[in-house]
MARDOGU-171975 format. One record per residue (C-alpha): x, y, z; residue number from 1. Coordinates in steps of 0.05 Angstrom, whole numbers, plus 5000, padded with zeros to 4 digits. Example, Ala and Ser with C-alpha at 12.3 -4.5 7.8 and 13.67 -1.06 7.14 Angstrom:
REM MARDOGU-171975
+------+------+------+------+
!    u !    v !    w ! rodo !
+------+------+------+------+
! 5246 ! 4910 ! 5156 !    1 !
! 5273 ! 4979 ! 5143 !    2 !
+------+------+------+------+
REM end
This chain:
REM MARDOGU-171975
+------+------+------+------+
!    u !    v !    w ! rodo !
+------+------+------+------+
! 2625 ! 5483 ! 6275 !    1 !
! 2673 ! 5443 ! 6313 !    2 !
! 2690 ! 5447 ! 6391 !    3 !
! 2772 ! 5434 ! 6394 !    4 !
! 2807 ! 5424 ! 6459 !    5 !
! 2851 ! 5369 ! 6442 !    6 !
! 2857 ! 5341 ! 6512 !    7 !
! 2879 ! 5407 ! 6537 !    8 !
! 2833 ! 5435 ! 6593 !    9 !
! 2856 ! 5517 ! 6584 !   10 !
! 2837 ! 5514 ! 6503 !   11 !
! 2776 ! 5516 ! 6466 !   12 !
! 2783 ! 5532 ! 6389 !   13 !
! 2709 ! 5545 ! 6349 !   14 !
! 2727 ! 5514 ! 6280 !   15 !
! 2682 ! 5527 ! 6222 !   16 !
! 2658 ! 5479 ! 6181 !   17 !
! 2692 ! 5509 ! 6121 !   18 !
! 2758 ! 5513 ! 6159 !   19 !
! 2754 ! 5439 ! 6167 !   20 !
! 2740 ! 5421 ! 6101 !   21 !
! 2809 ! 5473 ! 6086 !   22 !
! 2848 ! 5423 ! 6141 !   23 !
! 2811 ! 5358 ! 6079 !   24 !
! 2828 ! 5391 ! 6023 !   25 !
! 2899 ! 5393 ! 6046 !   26 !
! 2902 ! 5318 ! 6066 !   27 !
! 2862 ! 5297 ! 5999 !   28 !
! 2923 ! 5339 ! 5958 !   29 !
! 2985 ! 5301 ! 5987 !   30 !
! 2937 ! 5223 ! 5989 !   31 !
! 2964 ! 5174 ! 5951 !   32 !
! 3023 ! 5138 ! 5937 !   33 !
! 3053 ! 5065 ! 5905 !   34 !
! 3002 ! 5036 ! 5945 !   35 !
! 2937 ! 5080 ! 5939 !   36 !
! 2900 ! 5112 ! 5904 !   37 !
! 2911 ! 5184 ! 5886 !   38 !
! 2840 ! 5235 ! 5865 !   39 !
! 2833 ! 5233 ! 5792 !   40 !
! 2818 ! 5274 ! 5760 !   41 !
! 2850 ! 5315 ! 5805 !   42 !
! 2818 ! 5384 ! 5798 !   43 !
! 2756 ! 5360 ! 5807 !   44 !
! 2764 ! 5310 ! 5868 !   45 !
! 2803 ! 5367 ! 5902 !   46 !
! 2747 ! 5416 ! 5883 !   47 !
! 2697 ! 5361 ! 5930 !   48 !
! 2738 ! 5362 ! 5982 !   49 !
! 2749 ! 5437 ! 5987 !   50 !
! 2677 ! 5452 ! 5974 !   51 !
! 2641 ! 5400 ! 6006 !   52 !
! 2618 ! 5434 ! 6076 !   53 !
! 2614 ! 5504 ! 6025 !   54 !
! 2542 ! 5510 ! 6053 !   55 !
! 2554 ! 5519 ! 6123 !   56 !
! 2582 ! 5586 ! 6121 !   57 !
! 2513 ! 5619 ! 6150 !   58 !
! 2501 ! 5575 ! 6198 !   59 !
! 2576 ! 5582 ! 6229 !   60 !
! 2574 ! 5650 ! 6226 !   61 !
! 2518 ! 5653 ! 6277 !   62 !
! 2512 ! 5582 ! 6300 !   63 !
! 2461 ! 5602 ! 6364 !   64 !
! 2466 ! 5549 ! 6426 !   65 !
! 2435 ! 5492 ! 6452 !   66 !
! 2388 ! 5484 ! 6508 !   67 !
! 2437 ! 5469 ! 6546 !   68 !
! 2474 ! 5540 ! 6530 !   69 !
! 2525 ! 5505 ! 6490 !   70 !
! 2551 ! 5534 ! 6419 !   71 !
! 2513 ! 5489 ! 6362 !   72 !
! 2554 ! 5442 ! 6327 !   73 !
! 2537 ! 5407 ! 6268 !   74 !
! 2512 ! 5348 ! 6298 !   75 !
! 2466 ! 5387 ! 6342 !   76 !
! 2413 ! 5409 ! 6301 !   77 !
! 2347 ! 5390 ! 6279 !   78 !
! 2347 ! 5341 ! 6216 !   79 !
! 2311 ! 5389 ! 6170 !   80 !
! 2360 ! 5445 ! 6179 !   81 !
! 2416 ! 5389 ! 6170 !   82 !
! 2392 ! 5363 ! 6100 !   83 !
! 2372 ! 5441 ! 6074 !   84 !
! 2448 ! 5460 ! 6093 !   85 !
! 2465 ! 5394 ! 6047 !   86 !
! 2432 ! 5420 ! 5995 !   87 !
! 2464 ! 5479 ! 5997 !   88 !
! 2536 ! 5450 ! 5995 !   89 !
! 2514 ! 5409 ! 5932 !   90 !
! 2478 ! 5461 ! 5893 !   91 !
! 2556 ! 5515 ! 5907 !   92 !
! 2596 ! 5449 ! 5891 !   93 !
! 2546 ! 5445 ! 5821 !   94 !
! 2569 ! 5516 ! 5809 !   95 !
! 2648 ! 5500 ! 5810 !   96 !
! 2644 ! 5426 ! 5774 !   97 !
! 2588 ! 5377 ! 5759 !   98 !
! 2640 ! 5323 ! 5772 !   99 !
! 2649 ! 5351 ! 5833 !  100 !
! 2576 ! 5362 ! 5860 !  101 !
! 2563 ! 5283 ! 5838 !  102 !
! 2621 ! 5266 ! 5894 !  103 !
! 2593 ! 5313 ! 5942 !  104 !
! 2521 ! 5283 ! 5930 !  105 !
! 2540 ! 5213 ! 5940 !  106 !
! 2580 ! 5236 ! 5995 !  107 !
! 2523 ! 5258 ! 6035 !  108 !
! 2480 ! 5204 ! 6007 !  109 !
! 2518 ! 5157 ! 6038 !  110 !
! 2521 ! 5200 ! 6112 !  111 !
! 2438 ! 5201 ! 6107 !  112 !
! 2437 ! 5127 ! 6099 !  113 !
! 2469 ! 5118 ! 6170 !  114 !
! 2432 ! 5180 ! 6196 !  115 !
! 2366 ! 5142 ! 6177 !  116 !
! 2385 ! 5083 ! 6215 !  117 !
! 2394 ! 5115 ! 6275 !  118 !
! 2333 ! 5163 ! 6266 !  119 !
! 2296 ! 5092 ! 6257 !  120 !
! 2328 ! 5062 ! 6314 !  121 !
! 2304 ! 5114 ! 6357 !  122 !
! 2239 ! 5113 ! 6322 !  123 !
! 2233 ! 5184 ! 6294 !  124 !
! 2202 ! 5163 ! 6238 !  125 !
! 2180 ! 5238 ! 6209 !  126 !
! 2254 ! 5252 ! 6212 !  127 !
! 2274 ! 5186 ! 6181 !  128 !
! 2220 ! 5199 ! 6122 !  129 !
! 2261 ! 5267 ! 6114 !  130 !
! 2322 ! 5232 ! 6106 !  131 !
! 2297 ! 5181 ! 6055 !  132 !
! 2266 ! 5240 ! 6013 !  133 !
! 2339 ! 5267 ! 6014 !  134 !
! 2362 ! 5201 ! 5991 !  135 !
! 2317 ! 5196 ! 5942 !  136 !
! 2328 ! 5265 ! 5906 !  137 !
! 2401 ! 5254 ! 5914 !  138 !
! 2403 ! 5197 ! 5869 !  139 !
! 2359 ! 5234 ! 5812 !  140 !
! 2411 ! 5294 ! 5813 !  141 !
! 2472 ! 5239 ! 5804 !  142 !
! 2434 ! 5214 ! 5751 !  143 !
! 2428 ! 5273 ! 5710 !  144 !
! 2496 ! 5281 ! 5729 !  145 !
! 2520 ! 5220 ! 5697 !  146 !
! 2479 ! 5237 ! 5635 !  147 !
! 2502 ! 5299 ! 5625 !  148 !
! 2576 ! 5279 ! 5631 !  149 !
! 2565 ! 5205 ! 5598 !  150 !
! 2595 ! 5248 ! 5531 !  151 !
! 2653 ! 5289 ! 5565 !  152 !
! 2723 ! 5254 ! 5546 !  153 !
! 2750 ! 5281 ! 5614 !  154 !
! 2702 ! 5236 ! 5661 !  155 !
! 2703 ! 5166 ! 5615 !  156 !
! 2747 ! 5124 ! 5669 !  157 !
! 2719 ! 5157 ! 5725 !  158 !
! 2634 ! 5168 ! 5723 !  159 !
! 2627 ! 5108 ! 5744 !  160 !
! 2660 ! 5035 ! 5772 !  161 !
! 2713 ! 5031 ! 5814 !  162 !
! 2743 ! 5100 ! 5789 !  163 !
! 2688 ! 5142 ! 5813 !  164 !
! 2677 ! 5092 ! 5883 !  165 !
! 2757 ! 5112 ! 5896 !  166 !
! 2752 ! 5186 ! 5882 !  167 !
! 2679 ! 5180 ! 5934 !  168 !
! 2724 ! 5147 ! 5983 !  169 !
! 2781 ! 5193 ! 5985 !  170 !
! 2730 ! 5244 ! 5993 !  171 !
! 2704 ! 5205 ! 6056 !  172 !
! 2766 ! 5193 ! 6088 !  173 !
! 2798 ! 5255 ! 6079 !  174 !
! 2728 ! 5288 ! 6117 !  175 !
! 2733 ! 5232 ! 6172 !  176 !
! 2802 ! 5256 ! 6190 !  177 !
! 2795 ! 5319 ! 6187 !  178 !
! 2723 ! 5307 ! 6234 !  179 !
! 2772 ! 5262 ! 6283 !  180 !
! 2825 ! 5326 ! 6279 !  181 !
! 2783 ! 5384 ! 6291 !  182 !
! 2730 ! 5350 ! 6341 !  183 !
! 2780 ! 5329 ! 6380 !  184 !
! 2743 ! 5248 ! 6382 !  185 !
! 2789 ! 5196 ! 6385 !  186 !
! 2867 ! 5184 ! 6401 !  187 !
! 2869 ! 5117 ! 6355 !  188 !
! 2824 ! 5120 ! 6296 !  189 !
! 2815 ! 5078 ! 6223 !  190 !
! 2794 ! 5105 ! 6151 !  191 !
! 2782 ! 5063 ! 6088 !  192 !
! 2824 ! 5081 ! 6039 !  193 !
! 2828 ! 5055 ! 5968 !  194 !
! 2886 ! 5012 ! 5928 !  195 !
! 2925 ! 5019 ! 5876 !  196 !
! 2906 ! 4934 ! 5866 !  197 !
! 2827 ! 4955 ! 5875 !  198 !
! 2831 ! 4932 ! 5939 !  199 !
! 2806 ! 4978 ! 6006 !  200 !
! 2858 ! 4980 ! 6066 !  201 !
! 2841 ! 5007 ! 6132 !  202 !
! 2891 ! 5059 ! 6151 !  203 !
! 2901 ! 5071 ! 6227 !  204 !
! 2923 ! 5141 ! 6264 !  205 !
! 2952 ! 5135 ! 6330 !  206 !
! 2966 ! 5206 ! 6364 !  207 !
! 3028 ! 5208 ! 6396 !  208 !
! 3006 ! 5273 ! 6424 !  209 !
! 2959 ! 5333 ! 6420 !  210 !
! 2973 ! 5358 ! 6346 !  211 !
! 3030 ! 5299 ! 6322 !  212 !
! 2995 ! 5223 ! 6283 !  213 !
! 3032 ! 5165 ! 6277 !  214 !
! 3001 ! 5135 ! 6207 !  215 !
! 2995 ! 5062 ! 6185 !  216 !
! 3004 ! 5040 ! 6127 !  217 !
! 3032 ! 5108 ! 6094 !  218 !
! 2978 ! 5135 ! 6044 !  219 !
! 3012 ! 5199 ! 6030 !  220 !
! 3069 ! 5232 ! 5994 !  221 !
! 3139 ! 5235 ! 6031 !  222 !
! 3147 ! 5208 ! 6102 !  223 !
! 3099 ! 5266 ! 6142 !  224 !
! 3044 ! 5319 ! 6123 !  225 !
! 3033 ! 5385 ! 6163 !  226 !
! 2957 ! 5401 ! 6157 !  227 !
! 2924 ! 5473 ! 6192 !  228 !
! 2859 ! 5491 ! 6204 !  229 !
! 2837 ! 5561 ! 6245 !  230 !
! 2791 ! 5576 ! 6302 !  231 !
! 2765 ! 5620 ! 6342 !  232 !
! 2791 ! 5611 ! 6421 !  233 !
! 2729 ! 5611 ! 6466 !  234 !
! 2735 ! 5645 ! 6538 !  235 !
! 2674 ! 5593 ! 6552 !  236 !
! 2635 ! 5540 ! 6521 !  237 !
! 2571 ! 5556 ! 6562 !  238 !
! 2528 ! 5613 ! 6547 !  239 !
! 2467 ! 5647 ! 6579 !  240 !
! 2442 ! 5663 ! 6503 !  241 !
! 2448 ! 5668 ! 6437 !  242 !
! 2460 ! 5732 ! 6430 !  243 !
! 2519 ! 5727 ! 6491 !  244 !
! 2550 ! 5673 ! 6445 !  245 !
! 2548 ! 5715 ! 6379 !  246 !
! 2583 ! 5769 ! 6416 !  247 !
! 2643 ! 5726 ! 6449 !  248 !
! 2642 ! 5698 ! 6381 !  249 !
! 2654 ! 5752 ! 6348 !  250 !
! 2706 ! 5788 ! 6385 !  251 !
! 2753 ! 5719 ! 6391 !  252 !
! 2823 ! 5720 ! 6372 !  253 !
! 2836 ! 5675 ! 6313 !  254 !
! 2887 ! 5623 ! 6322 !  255 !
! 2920 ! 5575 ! 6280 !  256 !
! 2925 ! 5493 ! 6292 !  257 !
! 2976 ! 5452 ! 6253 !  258 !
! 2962 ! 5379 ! 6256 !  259 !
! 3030 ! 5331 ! 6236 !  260 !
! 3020 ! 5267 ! 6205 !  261 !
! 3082 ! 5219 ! 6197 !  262 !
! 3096 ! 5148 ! 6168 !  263 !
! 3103 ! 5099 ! 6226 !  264 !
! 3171 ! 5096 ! 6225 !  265 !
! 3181 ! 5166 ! 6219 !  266 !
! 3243 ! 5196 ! 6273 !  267 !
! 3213 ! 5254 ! 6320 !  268 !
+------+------+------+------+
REM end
């Protein structure tokens, strides 16, 4: 779950996590261009995107609070929970595309490598040891992923090199913006984003207000991309309990952000 306010003092929008991953998938369909790299195969890099936060849909349904009375978000929760709930987006990814599940794997692969860091840094090292277990596991399933696809026709270009590093990328770009978008983080941001010459160019969003991005160097199709998401507006973001939460929760009106995104020298 994400917490959007977008500057605005009066507004307070509960996203899901699957909601945000909607706003991705949308962003991952119009990337690429001359000049980067579009998902291919398609299907199947879409499919990672879409499905990628699939296994949050529990936990955002009743997300609880904090112990500070604020609604959990994802990055408020203890590690264990964290890695099961990666699991489970893997293993409903698995069940739509193989291809897929071995993009969302080394997707979150990659996010415990920096999450053991930190846990290190901060010397939790029972969490850290969690996090390396994940790891671990994670590269035996995208092994017998590879295997079992080494044959299939479909995934020769892709399984692995720079094919399959691009297609991981777009995947981990198109999250990162929609994270930026939906948490409401920064006003001037960067994502890696991969060439059509194999190179990796960093790609900068500057907002020009709440819900409009100046983009730069274009990745996408056309000269600007309307992306949504929906949330739930919150009368409050601090609760007595959980079960006060759940209720507000429940009962919010559903509304609808739309999030512009236009080439730099786009007019308006």
């Amino acid at each position: 779950m994400f917490l959007y306010s977008g500057g605005d003092p009066n507004l307070t929008l509960a996203i899901s996590q699957v909601s945000h991953a909607w706003l991705a998938w949308q962003l991952a369909e119009h990337w690429g261009n001359r000049r980067f790299n579009r998902p291919l195969p398609r299907a199947e890099v879409l499919a990672a995107v879409m499905l990628h936060d699939s296994g949050w849909t529990e936990f955002d349904v009743a997300p609880g609070i904090d112990s500070k009375g604020r609604p959990r978000t994802f990055d408020r929760m203890p590690v264990e929970t964290h890695l099961e709930i990666w699991r489970r987006c893997i293993d409903r990814t698995a069940q739509h595309s193989r291809y897929a599940a071995l993009l969302v794997a080394t997707h979150f692969s990659d996010m415990a490598e920096v999450k053991a860091v930190d846990l290190l840094g901060r010397r939790d090292m029972g969490s850290a040891g969690l996090v390396e277990n994940f790891r671990a596991e994670m590269d035996r399933r995208k092994l017998d992923w590879e295997d079992s696809l080494a044959s299939d026709a479909r995934y020769q270009g892709c399984l692995r090199g720079p094919m399959r590093q691009s297609n991981a990328d777009i995947l981990t770009l198109a999250d990162r913006i929609s994270v930026f978008l939906c948490g409401s983080l920064a006003s001037d941001f960067e994502v890696a984003a991969p060439t059509s010459s194999g190179d990796v160019d960093a790609v900068r969003l500057t907002a020009m207000d709440r819900t409009r991005w100046r983009v730069n160097p274009w990745p996408l199709e056309g000269d600007r991309v309307r992306l949504q998401c929906e949330g739930r507006r919150l009368v409050s973001t601090c609760f007595d309990s959980a079960d006060e939460f759940q209720e507000v929760l429940q009962r919010a009106p559903v509304e609808r952000m739309t999030f512009t995104l236009m080439r730099s020298s786009a007019v308006g």
